[in-house]
Structure formats: structure tokens, C-alpha cells
C-alpha positions as CSV (number, residue, x, y, z in Angstrom):
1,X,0.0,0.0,0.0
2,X,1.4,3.4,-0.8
3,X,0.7,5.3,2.0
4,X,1.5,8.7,4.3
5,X,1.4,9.5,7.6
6,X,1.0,13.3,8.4
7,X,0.8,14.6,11.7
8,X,0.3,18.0,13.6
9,X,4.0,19.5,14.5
10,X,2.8,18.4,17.9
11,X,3.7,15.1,16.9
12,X,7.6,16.2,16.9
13,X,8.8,14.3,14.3
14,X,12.5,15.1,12.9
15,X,13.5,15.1,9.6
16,X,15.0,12.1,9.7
17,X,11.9,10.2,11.4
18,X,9.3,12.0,8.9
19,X,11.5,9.7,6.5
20,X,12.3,6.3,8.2
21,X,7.8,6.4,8.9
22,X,6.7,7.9,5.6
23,X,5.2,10.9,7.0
24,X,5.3,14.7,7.2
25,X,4.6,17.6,9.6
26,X,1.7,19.9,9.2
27,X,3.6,23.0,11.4
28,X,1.4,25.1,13.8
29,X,2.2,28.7,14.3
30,X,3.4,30.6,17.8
31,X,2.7,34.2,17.9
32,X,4.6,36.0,21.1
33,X,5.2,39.7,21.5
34,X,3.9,40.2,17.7
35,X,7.1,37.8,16.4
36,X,5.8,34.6,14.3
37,X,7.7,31.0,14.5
38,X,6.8,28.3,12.1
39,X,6.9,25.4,14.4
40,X,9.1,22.8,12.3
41,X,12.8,21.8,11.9
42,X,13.6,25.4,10.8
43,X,12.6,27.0,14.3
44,X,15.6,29.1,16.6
45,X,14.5,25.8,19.7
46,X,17.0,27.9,22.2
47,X,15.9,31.6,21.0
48,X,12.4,30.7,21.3
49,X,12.3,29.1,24.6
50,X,14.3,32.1,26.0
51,X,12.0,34.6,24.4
52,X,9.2,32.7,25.8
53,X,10.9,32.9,29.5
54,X,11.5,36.5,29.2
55,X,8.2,37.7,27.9
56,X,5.2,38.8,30.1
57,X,3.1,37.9,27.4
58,X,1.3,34.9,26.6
59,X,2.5,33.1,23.8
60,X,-0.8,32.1,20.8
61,X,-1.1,29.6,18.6
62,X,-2.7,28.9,15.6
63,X,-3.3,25.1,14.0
64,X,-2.6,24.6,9.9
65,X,-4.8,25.6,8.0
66,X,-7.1,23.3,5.8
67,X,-4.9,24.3,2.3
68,X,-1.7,23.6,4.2
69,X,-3.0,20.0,4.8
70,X,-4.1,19.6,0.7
71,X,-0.9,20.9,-0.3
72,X,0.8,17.8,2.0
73,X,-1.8,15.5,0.4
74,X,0.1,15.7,-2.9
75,X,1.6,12.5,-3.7
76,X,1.0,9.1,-5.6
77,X,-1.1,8.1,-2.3
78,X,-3.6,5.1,-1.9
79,X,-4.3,5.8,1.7
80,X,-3.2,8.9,4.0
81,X,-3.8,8.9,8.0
82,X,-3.2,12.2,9.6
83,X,-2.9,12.8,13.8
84,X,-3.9,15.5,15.0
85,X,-3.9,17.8,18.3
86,X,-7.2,16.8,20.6
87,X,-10.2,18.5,19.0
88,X,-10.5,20.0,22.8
89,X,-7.3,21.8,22.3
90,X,-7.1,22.8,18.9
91,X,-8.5,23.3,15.5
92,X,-6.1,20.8,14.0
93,X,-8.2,18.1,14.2
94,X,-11.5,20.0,12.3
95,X,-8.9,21.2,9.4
96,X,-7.8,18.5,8.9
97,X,-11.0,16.8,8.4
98,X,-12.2,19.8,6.1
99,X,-8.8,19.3,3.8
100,X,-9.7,15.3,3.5
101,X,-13.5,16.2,2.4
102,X,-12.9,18.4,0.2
103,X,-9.5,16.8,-1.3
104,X,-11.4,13.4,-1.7
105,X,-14.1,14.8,-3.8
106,X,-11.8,15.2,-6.9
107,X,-9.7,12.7,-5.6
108,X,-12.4,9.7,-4.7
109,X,-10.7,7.0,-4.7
110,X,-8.1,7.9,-1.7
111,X,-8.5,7.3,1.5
112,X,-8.1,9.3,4.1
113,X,-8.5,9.2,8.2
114,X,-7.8,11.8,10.5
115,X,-7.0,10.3,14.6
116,X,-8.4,12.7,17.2
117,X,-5.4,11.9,19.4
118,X,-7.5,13.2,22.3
119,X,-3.8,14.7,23.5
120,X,-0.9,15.8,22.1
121,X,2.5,15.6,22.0
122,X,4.1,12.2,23.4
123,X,0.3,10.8,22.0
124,X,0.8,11.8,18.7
125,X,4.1,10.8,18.2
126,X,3.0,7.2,19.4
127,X,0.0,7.0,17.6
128,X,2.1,8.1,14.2
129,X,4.7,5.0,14.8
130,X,1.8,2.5,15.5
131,X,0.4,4.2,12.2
132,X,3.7,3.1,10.4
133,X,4.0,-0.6,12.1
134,X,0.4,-1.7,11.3
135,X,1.0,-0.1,7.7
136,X,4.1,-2.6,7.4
137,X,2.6,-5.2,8.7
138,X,0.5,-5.4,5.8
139,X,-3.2,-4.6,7.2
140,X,-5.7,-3.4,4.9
141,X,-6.9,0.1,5.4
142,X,-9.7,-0.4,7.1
143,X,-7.6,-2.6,9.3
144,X,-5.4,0.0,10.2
145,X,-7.9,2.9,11.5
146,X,-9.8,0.3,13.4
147,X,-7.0,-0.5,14.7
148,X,-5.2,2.6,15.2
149,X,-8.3,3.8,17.3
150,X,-8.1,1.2,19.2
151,X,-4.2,2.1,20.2
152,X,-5.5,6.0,20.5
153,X,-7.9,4.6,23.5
154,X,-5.3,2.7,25.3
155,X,-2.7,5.5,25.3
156,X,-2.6,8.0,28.8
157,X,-0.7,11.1,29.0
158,X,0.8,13.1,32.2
159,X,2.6,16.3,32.2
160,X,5.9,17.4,34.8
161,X,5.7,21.1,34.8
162,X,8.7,23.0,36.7
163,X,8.1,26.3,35.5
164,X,4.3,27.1,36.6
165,X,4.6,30.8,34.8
166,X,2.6,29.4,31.8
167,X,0.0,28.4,34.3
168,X,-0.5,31.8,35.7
169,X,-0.5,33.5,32.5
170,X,-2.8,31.4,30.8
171,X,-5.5,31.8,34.3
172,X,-5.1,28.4,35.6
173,X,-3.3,29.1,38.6
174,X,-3.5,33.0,40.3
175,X,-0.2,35.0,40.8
176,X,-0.5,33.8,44.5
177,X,-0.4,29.9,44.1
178,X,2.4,30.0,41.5
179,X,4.1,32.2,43.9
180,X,3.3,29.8,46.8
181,X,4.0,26.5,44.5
182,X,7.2,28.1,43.7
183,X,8.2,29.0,47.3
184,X,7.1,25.3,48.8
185,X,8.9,24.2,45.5
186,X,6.0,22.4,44.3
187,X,5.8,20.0,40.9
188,X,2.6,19.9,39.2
189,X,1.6,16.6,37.2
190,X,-1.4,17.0,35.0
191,X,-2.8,14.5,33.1
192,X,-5.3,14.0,30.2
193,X,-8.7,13.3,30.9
194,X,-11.8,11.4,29.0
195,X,-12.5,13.8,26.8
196,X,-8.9,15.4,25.7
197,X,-8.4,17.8,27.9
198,X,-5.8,18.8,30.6
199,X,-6.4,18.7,33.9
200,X,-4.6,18.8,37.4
201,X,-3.7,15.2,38.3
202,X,-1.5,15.9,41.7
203,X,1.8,17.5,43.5
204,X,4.9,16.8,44.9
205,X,7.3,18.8,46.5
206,X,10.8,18.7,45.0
207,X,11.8,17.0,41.7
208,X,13.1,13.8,42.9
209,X,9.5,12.9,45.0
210,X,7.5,14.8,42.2
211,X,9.4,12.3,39.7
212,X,8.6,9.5,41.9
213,X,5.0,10.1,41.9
214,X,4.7,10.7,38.3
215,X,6.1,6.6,38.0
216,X,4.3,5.3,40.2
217,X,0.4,6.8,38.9
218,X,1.3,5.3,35.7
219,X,0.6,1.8,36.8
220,X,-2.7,3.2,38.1
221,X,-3.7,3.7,34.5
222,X,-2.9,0.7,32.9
223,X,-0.1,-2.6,33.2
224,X,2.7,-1.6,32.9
225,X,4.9,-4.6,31.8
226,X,8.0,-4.9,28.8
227,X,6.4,-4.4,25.8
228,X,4.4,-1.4,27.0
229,X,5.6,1.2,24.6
230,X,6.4,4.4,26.3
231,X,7.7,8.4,24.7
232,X,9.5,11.1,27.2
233,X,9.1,14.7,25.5
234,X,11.5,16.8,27.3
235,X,12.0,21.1,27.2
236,X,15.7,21.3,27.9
237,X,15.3,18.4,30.7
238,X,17.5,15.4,29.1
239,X,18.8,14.5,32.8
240,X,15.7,14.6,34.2
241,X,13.7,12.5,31.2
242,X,16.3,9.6,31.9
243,X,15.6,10.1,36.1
244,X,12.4,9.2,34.8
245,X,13.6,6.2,32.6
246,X,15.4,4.9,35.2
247,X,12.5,4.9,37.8
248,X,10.0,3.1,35.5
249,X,12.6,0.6,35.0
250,X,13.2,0.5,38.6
251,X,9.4,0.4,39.6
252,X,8.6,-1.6,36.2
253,X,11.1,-4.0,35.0
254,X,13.1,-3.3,31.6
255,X,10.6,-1.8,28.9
256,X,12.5,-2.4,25.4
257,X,11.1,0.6,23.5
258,X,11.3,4.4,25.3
259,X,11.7,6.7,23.3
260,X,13.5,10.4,24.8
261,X,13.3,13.4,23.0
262,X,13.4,17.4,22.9
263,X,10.5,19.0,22.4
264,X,10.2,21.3,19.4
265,X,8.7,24.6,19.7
266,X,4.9,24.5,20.2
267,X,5.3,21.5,23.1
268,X,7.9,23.9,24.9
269,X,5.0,26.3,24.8
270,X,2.9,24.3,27.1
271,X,5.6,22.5,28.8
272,X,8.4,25.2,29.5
273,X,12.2,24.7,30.8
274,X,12.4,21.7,32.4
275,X,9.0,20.6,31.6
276,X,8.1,16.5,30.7
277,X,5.3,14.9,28.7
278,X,5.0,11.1,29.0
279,X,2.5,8.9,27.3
280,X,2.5,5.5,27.8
């Protein structure tokens, strides 16, 4: 089957992933202090998060548009599967499904499927590689999206925040509780809920119990056992995203496939310096 898998830039893909999985990005848009970044391989990923540190402001964003998913659509493609950001979050998800309407009515015989990842992030990039196996494996279309919604229902994601400043701009928490979280040096870990959106999941005081926690409420989700397939976004937090490794292992056995990586720009957004996404 000739194929392509496109994904929000939520999904972080490299350059050199979009090739080994057959995909491509679809790049949201950050807006802070009137200067634009085009969230892809091209973005300053150190110039941005420190302009995102230093301003007061808080930083917008703004999902592809539907003509910047058709013009990725072009290509000697039988099927295409795009992931997008929760519908809860963002408009991804509904351009996307406007671009695959109206691309398939002068192109009716491909097949398209957008995944509401109900996240983001860590999610996507999972979903996106289960995308690509069940591809391989030789599974008809139809096989794959059953499938693949299947995998989108089993996934969880939590959040690590150490910088709560994104918090307090966006209204979540008031100047006084970051103040006080940041005084009592208080970890938040969020988590996604039911229908795809954030929420508060619980606290811990210091990185090293806050860590700790965040392990151990994963087996309170689901089994964790070897073959569970787990992704580690980091912003700027390598040390930390292997602290983490090293406790699921601890708590967990060995897991053969976790994948660490830096965040690009529009996960930094949300996560800030030293921040962690985790899906599992």
C-alpha cells in the first residue's frame, strides 16, 4: 500500500523520522510579543524558549490551516492517515477533516482518516509509529484505522511542569499559588482526561518525589509490563527524562522501546524549561 502519515507538528517528528515512517509535519504557528515562528525543523528551539521565558506575554497559537494539509496530500497516495492535536485543544483536528473532504471529492478514490489523538505531543508521536508498524505489517486500510483507534484509547498522557509561569498567564493558577508553589517548591503533574483535555492530576514537593509520583500513577492507568511502549518529551530536561527512565525501570522492569526526546517549539510552549510529557 502506498501510504502517508501526516501529523500536527505536535507530533515532533524530525526530519530524519518524517523519512524512516513515511510521514510529514503539518507546522502550527506561535505568535509571542507580535514575532511569528513556524513550528518545524527550521525554528531558533533555544531563541524561542528564552523569548518565551522572558516575555510577560502569553504566547498564541494557531493550528494549519485546511490548504496547508491539501498541499501535503500531494503524492502518488492510496491511503493517507493524519494525527492531529485533541479536538478539545485545537483546531487541528476539524482542518484536517475539512482538507480530507474536500481533497477526496476530486480525488475519490483515496483514502483518508484523521486520529483525534484526544492529546498531544508524546500521544501523537505514538500513535504516528503505530500508524507506520500496522502499515508494514500489511493490514488493509480499514484494518489499520480500526486499529489505530483502538491504540489511541489505550494511550494516557501526564505532564511534569517545573516552570508554573505558563500556568498563571494562561489563568489556571493565580499569581499567589504559583508564587506559593514556587516557594514550597511544588511540581505539578497533569494529566489527560476522558475527553482530551488537561487537567490537574496531583503535586509533589521537589523534583526527585515529584518524579517518583509521576512513575508510580502510571501503573494506576494501565499494566505496565516490557512491551508497553512508552515516549518522554522533554524542554531542555534530558537528565531529568532519563531520572524518569530509570524509575519506570526501577518500579517496572526493563521496557524495550522508550523513546526520549526534545521537544520542538509548540510542546515547549505548554511545557516550558524543564518541563516532561510522557505517554505510555
Amino acid at each position: 500500500m502506498r501510504y502517508l502519515i501526516i501529523g500536527d507538528s505536535s507530533t515532533n517528528f524530525s526530519p530524519d523520522e518524517c523519512k524512516k515512517y513515511n510521514a510529514k509535519m503539518a507546522p502550527l504557528t506561535i505568535l509571542l510579543d507580535e514575532k511569528e515562528y513556524i513550528d518545524d525543523e527550521k525554528i531558533d528551539l533555544n531563541g524561542f524558549i528564552e523569548h518565551l521565558n522572558s516575555s510577560k506575554n502569553i504566547a498564541k497559537t494557531s493550528c494549519p490551516s485546511s490548504q496547508a494539509y491539501m498541499d501535503l496530500f500531494q503524492g502518488d497516495y492510496e491511503s493517507i492517515f493524519i494525527i492531529t492535536l485533541s479536538a478539545q485543544l485545537s483546531g487541528s483536528y476539524n482542518a484536517a477533516i475539512v482538507a480530507s473532504n474536500m481533497y477526496k471529492e476530486e480525488h475519490p478514490n483515496l483514502k483518508i482518516h484523521v486520529f483525534n489523538s484526544k492529546a498531544a505531543a508524546t500521544s501523537e508521536y505514538l500513535i504516528a509509529k503505530k500508524i507506520h508498524e500496522l502499515a508494514e505489517s500489511g493490514l488493509n486500510f480499514e484494518e489499520i484505522v480500526q486499529q489505530g483507534e483502538e491504540y489511541v484509547d489505550s494511550l494516557q498522557l501526564l505532564f511534569l511542569l517545573d516552570d508554573l509561569s505558563n500556568l498563571e498567564k494562561n489563568g489556571r493558577l493565580t499569581a499567589l499559588q504559583a508564587t506559593v508553589a514556587k516557594m514550597l517548591n511544588l511540581k505539578m503533574i497533569l494529566k489527560q482526561d476522558e475527553q482530551g483535555k488537561i487537567a490537574f492530576g496531583s503535586k509533589a514537593r521537589g523534583t526527585k518525589k515529584a518524579i517518583l509520583k509521576l512513575v508510580e500513577s502510571m501503573g494506576d492507568y494501565k499494566k505496565i509490563c516490557e512491551n508497553t511502549k512508552i515516549a518522554i518529551f522533554h524542554c531542555s530536561a534530558y537528565e531529568k527524562a532519563m531520572l524518569i527512565k530509570e524509575n519506570i525501570e526501577k518500579i517496572y522492569g526493563e521496557i524495550t522501546d522508550i523513546d526520549i526526546v526534545q521537544m520542538f517549539g509548540l510542546n515547549s510552549t505548554y511545557a516550558q524549561i524543564g518541563g516532561i510529557i510522557i505517554t505510555f
